[in-house]
PDB file of N, CA, C and O in Angstrom:
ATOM      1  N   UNK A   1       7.501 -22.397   0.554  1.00  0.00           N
ATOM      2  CA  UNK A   1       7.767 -20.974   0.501  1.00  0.00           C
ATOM      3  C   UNK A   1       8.449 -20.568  -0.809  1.00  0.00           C
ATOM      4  O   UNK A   1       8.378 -19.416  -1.236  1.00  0.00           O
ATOM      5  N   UNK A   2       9.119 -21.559  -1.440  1.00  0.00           N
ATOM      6  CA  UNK A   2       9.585 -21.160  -2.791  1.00  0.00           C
ATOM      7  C   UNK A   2       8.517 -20.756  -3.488  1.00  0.00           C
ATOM      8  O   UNK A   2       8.380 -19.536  -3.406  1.00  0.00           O
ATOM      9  N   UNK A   3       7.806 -21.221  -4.061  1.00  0.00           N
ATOM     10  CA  UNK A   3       6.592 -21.274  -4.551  1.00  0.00           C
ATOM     11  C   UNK A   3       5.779 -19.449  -4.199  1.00  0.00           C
ATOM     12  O   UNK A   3       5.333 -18.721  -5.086  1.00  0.00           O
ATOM     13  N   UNK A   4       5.799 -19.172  -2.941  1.00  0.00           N
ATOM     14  CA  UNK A   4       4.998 -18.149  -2.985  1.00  0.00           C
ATOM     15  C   UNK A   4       6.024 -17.017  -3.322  1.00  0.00           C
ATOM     16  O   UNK A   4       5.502 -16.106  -3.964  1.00  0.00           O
ATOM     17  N   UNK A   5       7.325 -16.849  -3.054  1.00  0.00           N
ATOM     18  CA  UNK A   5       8.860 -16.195  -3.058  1.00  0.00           C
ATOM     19  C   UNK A   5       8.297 -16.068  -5.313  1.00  0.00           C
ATOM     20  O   UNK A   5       8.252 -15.076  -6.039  1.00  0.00           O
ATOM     21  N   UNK A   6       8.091 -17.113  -5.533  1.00  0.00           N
ATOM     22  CA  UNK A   6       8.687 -17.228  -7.116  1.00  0.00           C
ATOM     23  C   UNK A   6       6.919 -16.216  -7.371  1.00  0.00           C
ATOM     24  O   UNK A   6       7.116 -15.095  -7.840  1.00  0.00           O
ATOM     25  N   UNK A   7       6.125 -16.394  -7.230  1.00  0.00           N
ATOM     26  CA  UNK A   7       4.759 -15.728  -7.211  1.00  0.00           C
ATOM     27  C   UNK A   7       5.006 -14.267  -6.787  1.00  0.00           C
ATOM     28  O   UNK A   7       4.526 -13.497  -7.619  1.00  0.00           O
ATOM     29  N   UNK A   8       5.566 -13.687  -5.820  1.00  0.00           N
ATOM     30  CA  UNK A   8       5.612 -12.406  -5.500  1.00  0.00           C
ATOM     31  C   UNK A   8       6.630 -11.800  -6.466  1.00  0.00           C
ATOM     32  O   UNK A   8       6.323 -10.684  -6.885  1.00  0.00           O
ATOM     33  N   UNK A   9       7.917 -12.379  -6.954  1.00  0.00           N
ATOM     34  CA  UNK A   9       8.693 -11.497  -7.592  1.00  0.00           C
ATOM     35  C   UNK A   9       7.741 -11.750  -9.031  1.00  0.00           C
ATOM     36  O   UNK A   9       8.262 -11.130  -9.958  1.00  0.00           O
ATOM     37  N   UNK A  10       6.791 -12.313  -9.360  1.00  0.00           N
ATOM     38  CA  UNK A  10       6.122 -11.999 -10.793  1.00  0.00           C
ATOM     39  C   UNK A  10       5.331 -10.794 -10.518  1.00  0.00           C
ATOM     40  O   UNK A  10       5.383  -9.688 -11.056  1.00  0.00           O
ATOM     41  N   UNK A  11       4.503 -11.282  -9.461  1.00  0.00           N
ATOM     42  CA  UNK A  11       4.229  -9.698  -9.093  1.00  0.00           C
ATOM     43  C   UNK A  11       4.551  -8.427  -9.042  1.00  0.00           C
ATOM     44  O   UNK A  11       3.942  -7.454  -9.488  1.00  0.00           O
ATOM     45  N   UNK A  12       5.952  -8.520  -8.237  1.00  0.00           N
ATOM     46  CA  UNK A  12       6.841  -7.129  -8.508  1.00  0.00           C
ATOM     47  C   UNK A  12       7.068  -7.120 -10.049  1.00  0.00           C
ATOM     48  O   UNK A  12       6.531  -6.185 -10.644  1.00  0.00           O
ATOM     49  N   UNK A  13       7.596  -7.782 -10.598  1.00  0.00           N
ATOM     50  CA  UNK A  13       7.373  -7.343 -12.342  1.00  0.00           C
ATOM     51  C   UNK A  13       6.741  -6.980 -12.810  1.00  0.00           C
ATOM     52  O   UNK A  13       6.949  -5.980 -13.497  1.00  0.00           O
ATOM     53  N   UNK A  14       5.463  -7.628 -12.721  1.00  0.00           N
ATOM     54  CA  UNK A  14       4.309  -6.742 -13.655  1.00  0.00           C
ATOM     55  C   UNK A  14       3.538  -5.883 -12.935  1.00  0.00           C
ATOM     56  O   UNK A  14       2.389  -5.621 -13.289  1.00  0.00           O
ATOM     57  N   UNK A  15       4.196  -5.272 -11.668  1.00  0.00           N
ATOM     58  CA  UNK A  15       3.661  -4.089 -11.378  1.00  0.00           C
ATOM     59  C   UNK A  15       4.917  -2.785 -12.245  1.00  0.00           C
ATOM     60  O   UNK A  15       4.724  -1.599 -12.509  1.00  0.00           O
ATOM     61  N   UNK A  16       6.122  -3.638 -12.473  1.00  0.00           N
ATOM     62  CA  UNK A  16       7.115  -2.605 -12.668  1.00  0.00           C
ATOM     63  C   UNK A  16       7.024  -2.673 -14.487  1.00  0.00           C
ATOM     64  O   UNK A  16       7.562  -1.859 -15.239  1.00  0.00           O
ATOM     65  N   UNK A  17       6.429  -3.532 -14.788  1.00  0.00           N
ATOM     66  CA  UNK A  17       6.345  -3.432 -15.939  1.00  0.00           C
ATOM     67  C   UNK A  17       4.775  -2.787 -16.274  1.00  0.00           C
ATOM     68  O   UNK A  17       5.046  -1.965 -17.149  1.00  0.00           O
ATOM     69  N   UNK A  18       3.982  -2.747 -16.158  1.00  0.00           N
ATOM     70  CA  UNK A  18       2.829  -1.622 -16.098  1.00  0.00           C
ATOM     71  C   UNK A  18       3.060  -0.531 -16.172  1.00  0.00           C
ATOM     72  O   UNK A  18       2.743   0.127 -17.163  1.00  0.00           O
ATOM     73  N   UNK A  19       3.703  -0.014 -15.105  1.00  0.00           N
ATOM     74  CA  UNK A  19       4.496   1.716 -14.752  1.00  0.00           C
ATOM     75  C   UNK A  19       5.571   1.917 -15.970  1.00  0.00           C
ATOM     76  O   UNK A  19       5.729   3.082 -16.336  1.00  0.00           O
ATOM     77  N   UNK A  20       6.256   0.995 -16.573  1.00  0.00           N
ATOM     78  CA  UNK A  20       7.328   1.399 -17.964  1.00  0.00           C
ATOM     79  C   UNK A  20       5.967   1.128 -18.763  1.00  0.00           C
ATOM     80  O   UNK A  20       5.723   2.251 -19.205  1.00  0.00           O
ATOM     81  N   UNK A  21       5.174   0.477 -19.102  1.00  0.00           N
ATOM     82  CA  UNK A  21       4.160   0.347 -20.308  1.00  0.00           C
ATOM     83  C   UNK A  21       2.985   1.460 -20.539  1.00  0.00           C
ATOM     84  O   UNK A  21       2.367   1.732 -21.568  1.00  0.00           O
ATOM     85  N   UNK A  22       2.876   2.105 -18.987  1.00  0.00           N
ATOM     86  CA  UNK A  22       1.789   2.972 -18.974  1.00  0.00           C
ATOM     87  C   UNK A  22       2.955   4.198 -19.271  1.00  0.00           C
ATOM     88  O   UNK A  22       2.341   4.894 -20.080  1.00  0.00           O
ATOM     89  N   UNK A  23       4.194   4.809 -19.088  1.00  0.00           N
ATOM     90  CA  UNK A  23       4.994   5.863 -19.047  1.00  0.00           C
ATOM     91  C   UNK A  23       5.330   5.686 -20.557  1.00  0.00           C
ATOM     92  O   UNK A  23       5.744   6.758 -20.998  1.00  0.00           O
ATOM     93  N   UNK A  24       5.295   4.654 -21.559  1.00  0.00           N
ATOM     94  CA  UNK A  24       5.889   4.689 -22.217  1.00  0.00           C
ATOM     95  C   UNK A  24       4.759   5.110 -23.578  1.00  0.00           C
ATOM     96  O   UNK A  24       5.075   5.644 -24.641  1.00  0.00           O
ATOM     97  N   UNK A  25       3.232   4.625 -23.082  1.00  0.00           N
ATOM     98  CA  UNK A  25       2.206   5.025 -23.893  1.00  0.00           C
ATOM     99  C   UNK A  25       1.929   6.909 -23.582  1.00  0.00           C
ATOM    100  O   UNK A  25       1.539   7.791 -24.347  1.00  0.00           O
ATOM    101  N   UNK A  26       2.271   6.939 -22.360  1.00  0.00           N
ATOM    102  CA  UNK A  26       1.609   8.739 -22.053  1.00  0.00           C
ATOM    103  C   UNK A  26       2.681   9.452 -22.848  1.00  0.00           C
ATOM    104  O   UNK A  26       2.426  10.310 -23.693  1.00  0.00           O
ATOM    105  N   UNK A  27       4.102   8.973 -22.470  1.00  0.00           N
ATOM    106  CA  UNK A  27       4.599   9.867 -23.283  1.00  0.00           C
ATOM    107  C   UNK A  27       4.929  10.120 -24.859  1.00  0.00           C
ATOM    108  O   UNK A  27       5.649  11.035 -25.260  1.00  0.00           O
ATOM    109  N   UNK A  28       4.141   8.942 -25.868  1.00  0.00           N
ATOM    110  CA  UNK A  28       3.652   9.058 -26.974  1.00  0.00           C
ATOM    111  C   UNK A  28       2.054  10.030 -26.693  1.00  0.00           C
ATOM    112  O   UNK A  28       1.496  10.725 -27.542  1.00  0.00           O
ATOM    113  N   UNK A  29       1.794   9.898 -25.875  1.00  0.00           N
ATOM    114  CA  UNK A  29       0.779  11.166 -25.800  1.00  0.00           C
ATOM    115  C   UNK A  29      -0.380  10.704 -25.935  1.00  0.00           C
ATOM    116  O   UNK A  29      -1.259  11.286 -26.571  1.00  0.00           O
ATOM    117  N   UNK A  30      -0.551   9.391 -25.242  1.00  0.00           N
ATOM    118  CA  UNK A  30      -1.941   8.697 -25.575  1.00  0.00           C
ATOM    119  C   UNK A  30      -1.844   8.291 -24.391  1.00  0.00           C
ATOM    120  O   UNK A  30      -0.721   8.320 -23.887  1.00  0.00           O
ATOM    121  N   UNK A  31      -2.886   7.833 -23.663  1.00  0.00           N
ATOM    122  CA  UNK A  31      -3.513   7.346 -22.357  1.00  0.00           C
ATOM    123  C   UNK A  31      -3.915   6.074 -22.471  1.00  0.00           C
ATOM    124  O   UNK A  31      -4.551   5.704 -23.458  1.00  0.00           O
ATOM    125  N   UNK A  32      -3.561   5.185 -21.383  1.00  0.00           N
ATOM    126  CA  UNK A  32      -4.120   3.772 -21.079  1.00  0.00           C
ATOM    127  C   UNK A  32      -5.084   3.686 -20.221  1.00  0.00           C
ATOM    128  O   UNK A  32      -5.064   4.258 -19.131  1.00  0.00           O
ATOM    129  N   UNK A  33      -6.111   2.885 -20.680  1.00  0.00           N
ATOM    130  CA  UNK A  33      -7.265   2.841 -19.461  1.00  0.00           C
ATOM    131  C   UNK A  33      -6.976   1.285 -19.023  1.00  0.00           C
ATOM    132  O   UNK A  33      -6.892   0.413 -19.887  1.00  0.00           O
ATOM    133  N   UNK A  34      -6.862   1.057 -17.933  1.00  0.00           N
ATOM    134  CA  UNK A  34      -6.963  -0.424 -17.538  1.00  0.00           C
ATOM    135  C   UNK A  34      -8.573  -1.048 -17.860  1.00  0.00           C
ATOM    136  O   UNK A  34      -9.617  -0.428 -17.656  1.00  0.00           O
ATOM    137  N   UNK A  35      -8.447  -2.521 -18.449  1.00  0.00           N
ATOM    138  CA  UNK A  35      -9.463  -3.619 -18.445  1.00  0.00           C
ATOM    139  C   UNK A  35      -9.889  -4.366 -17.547  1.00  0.00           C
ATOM    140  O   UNK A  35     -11.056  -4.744 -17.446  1.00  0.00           O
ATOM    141  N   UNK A  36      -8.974  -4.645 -16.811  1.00  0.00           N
ATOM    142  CA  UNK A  36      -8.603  -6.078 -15.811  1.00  0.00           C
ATOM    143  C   UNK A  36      -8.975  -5.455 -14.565  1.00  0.00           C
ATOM    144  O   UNK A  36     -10.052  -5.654 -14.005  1.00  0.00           O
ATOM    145  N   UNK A  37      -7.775  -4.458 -14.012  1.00  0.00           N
ATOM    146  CA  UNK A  37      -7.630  -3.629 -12.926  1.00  0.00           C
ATOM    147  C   UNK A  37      -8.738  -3.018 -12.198  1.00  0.00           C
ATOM    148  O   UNK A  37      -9.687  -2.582 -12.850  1.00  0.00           O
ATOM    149  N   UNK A  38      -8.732  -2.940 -11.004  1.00  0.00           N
ATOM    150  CA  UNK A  38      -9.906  -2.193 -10.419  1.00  0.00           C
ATOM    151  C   UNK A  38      -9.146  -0.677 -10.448  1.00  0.00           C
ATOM    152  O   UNK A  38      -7.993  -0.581 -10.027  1.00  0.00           O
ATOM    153  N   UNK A  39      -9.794   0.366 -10.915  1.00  0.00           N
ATOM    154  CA  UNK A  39      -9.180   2.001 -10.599  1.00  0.00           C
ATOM    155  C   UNK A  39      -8.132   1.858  -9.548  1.00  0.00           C
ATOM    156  O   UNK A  39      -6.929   2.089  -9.669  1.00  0.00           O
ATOM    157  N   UNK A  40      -8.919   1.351  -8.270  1.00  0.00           N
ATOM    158  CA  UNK A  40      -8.163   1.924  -7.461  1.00  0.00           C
ATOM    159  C   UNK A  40      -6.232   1.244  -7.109  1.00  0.00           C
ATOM    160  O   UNK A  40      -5.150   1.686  -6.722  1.00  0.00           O
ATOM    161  N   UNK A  41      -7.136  -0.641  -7.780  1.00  0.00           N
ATOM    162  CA  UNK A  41      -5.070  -1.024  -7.435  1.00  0.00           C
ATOM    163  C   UNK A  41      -4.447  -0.620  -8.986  1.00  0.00           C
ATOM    164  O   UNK A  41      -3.278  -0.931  -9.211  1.00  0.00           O
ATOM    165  N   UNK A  42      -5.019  -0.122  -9.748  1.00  0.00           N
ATOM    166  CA  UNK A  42      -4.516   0.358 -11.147  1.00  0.00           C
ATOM    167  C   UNK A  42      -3.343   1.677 -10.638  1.00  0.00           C
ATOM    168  O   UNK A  42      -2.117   1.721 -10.749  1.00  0.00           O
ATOM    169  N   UNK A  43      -4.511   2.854  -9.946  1.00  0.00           N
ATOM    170  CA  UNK A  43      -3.633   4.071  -9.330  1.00  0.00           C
ATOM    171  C   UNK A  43      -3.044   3.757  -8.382  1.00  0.00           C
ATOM    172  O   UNK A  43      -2.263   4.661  -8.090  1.00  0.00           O
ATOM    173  N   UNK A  44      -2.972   2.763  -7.568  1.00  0.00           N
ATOM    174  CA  UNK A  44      -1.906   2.383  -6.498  1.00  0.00           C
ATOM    175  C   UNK A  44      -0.620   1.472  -7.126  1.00  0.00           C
ATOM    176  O   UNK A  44       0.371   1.132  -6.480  1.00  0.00           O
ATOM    177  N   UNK A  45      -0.813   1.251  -8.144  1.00  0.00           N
ATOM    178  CA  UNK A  45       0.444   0.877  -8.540  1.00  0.00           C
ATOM    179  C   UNK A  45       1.147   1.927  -9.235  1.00  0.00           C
ATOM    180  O   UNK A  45       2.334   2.037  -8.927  1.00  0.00           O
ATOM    181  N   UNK A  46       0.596   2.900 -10.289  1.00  0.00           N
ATOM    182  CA  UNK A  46       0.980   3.760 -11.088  1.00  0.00           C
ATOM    183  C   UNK A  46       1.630   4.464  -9.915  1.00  0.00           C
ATOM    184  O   UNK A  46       2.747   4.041  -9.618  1.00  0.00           O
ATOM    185  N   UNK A  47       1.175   5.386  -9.247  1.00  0.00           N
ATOM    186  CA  UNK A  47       1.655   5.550  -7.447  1.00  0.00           C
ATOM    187  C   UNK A  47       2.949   5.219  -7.437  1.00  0.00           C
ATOM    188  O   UNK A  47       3.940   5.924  -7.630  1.00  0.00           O
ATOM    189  N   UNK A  48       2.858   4.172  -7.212  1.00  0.00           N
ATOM    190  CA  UNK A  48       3.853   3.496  -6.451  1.00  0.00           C
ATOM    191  C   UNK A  48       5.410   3.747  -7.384  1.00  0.00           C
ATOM    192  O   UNK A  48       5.322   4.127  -8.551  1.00  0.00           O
ATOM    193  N   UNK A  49       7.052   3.450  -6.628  1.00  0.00           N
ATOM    194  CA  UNK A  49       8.254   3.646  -7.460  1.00  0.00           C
ATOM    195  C   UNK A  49       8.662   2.367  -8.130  1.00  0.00           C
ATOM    196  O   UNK A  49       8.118   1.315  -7.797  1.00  0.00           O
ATOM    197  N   UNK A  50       9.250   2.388  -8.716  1.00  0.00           N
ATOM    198  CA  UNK A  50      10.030   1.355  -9.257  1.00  0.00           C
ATOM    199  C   UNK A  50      10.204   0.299  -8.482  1.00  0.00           C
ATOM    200  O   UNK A  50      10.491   0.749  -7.373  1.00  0.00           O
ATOM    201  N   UNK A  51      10.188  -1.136  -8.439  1.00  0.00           N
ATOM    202  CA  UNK A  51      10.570  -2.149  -7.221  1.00  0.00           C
ATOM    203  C   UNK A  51      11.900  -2.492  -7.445  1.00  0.00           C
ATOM    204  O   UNK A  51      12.531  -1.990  -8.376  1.00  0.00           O
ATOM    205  N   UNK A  52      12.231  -3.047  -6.920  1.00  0.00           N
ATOM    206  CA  UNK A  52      13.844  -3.784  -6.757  1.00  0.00           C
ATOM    207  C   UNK A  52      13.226  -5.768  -6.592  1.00  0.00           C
ATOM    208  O   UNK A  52      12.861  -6.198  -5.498  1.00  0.00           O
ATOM    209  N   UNK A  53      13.239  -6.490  -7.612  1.00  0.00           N
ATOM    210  CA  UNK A  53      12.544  -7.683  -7.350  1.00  0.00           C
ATOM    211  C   UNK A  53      13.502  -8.877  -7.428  1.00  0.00           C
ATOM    212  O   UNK A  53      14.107  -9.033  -8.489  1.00  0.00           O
ATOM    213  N   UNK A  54      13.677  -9.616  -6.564  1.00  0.00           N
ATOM    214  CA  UNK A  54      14.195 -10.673  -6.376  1.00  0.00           C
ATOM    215  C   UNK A  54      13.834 -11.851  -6.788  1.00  0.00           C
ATOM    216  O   UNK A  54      14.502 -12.841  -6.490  1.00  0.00           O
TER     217      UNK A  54
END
């Protein structure tokens, strides 16, 4: 369970780091299109608040 514990809080990061990387490009006034991301977990993270990650 360590193992999946150490896997989910990377997760919570780079969902919380996406949301500061995508806020930090719009408000230079330019838009990010995701590569990787499917639309829809792209806008469900943007969505989503800040995490609290352990």
């Amino acid at each position: 369970t360590d193992l999946i514990n150490v896997f989910e809080s990377l997760q919570c990061g780079s969902r919380n780091h996406l949301r500061s990387f995508v806020f930090g490009i719009e408000n230079a006034g330019n838009t990010y299109i995701p590569q990787f991301l499917s639309p829809e977990d792209y806008d469900a993270i943007i969505a989503g608040s800040h995490e609290q990650c352990n």
